[in-house]
NUFI-173412 format. One record per atom (N, C-alpha, C): residue number from 0; residue in one letter; atom name; x, y negated, z. Coordinates in steps of 0.1 Angstrom, whole numbers. Layout:
residues N
NUM:A:CA:X:Y:Z
...
This chain:
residues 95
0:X:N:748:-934:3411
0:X:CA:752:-925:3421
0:X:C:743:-913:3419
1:X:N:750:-900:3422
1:X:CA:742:-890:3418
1:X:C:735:-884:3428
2:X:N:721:-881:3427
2:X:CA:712:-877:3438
2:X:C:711:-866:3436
3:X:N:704:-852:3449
3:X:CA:704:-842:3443
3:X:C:694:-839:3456
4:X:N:686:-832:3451
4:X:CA:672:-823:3458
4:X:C:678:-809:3463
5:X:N:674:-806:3478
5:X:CA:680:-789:3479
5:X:C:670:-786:3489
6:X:N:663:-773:3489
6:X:CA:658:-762:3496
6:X:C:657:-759:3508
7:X:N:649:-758:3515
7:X:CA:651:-755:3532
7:X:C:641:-743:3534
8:X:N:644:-735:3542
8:X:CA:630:-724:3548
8:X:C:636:-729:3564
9:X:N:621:-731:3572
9:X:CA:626:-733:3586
9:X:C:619:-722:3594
10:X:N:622:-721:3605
10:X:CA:620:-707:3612
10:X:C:610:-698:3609
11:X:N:597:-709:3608
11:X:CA:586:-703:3609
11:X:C:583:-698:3592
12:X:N:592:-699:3580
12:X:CA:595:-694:3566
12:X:C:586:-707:3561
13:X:N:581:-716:3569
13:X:CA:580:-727:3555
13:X:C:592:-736:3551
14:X:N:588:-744:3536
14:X:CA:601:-746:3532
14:X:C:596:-760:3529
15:X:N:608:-769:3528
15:X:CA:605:-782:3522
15:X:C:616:-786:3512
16:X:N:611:-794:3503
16:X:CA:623:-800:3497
16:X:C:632:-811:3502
17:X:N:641:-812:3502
17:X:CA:643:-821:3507
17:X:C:655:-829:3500
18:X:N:663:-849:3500
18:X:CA:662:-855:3493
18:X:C:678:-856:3501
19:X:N:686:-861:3492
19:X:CA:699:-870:3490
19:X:C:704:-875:3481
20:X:N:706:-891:3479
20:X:CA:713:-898:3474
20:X:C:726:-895:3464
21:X:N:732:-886:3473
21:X:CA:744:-884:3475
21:X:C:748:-872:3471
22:X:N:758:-867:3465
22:X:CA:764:-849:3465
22:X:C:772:-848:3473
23:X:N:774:-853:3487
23:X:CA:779:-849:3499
23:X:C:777:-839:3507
24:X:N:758:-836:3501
24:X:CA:755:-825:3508
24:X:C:757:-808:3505
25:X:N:766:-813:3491
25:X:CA:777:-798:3486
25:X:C:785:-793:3499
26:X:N:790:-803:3508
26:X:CA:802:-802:3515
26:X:C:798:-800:3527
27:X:N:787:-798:3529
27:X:CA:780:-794:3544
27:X:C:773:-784:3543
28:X:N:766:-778:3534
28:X:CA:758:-766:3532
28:X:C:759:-755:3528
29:X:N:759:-743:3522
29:X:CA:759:-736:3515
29:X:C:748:-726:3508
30:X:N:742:-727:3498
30:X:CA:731:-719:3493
30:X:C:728:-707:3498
31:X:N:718:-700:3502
31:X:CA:711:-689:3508
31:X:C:719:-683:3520
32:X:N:723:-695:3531
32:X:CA:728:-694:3542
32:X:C:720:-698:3553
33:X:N:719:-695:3568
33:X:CA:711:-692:3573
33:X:C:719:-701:3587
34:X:N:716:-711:3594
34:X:CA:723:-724:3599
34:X:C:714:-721:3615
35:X:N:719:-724:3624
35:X:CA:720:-725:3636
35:X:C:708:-738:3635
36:X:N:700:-740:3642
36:X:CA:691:-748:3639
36:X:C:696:-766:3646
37:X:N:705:-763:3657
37:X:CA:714:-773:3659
37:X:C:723:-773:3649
38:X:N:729:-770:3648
38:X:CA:737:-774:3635
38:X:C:737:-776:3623
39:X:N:720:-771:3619
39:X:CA:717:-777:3608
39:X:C:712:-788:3604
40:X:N:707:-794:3621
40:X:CA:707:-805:3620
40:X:C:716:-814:3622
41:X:N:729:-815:3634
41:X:CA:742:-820:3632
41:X:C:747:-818:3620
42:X:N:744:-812:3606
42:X:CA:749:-812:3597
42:X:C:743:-821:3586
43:X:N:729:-820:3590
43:X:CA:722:-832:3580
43:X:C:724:-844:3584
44:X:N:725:-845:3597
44:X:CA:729:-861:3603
44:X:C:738:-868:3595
45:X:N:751:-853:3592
45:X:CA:761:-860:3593
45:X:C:762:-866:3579
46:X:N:755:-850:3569
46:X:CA:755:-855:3553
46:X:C:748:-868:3552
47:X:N:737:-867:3556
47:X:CA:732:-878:3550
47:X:C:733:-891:3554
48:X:N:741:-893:3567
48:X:CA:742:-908:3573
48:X:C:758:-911:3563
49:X:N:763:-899:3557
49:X:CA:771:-902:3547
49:X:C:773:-908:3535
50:X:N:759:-903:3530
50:X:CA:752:-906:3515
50:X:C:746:-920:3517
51:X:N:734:-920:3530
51:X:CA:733:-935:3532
51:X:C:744:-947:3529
52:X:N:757:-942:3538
52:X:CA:765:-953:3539
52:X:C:773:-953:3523
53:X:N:776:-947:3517
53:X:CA:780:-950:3506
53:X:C:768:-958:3496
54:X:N:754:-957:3501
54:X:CA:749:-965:3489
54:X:C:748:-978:3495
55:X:N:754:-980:3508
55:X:CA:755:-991:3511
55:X:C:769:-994:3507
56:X:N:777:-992:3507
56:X:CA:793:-994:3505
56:X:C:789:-1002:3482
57:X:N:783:-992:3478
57:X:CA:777:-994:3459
57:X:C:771:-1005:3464
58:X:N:752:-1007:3474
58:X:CA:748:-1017:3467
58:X:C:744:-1029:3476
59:X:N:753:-1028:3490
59:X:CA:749:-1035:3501
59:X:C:738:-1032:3512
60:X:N:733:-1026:3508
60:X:CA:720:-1020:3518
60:X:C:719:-1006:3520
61:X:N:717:-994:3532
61:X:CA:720:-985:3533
61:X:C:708:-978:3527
62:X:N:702:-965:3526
62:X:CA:693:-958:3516
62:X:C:681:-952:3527
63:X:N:673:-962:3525
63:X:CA:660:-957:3534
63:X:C:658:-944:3530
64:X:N:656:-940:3521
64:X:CA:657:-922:3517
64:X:C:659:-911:3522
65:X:N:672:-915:3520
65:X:CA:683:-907:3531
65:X:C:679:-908:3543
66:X:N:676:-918:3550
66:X:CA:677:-919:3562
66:X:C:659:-914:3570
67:X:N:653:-913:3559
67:X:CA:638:-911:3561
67:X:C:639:-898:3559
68:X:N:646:-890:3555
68:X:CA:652:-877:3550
68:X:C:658:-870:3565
69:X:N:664:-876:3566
69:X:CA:670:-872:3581
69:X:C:657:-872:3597
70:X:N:652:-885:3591
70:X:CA:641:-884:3603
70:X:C:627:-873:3602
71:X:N:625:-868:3590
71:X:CA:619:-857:3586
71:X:C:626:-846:3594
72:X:N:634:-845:3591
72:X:CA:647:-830:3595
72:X:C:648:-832:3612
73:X:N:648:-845:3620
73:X:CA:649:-839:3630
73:X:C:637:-842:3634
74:X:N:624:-844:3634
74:X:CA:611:-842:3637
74:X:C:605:-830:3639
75:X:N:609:-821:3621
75:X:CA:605:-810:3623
75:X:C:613:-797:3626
76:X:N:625:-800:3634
76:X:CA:633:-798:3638
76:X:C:630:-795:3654
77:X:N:624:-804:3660
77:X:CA:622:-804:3677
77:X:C:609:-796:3673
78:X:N:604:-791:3672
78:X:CA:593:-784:3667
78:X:C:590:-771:3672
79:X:N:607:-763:3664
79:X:CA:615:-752:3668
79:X:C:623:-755:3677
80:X:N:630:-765:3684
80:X:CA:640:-761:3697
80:X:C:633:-754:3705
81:X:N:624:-751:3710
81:X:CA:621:-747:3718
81:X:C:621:-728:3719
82:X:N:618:-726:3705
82:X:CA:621:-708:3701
82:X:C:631:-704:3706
83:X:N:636:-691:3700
83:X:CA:643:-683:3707
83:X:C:653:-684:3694
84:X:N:664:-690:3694
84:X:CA:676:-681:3685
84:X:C:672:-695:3671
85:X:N:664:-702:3668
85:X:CA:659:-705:3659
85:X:C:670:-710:3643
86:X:N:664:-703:3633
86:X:CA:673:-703:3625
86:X:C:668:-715:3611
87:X:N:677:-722:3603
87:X:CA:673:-727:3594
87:X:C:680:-721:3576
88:X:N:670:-715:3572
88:X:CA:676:-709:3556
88:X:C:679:-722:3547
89:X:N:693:-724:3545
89:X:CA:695:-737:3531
89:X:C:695:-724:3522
90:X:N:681:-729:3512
90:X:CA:680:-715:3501
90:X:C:687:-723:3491
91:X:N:690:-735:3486
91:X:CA:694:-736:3472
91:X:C:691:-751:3470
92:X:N:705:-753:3457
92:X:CA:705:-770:3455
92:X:C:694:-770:3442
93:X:N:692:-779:3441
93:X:CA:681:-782:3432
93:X:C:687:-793:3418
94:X:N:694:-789:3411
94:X:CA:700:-800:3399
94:X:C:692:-801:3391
């Protein structure tokens, strides 16, 4: 299954890398785009409880990764709800 690393800058301009299983998260993101901070995280939810469930569908067990991936994103996520307008930069996929 092909995994793939992509880019984040969060409000405050730090960035993290961050992890998927899956290249589902081609179809939710787009490189050096700038994401509603809700929606960026309704969007990682959605990719990665995606990618999870397909490595469960391949190897019977869903992808702690993914899903430790996701609990990252909305942790430091509630962080910034509270700002004004708060934005999340997807800078770039990582192959």
């Amino acid at each position: 299954m092909p995994e793939i690393h992509f880019q984040i800058a969060w409000p405050d301009d730090s960035q993290d890398s961050c992890y998927s299983p899956s290249l589902i998260v081609k179809e939710y993101f787009v490189p050096n785009t700038e994401y509603d901070l809700v929606d960026f995280v309704e969007r990682s939810r959605t990719a990665l409880n995606i990618a999870s469930d397909r490595v469960k569908a391949k190897y019977g067990f869903p992808c702690g990764l993914a899903l430790g991936q996701l609990q990252e994103i909305e942790a430091k996520a509630a962080k910034y709800a509270q700002l004004n307008d708060p934005k999340v930069k997807f800078i770039k996929f990582n192959n």
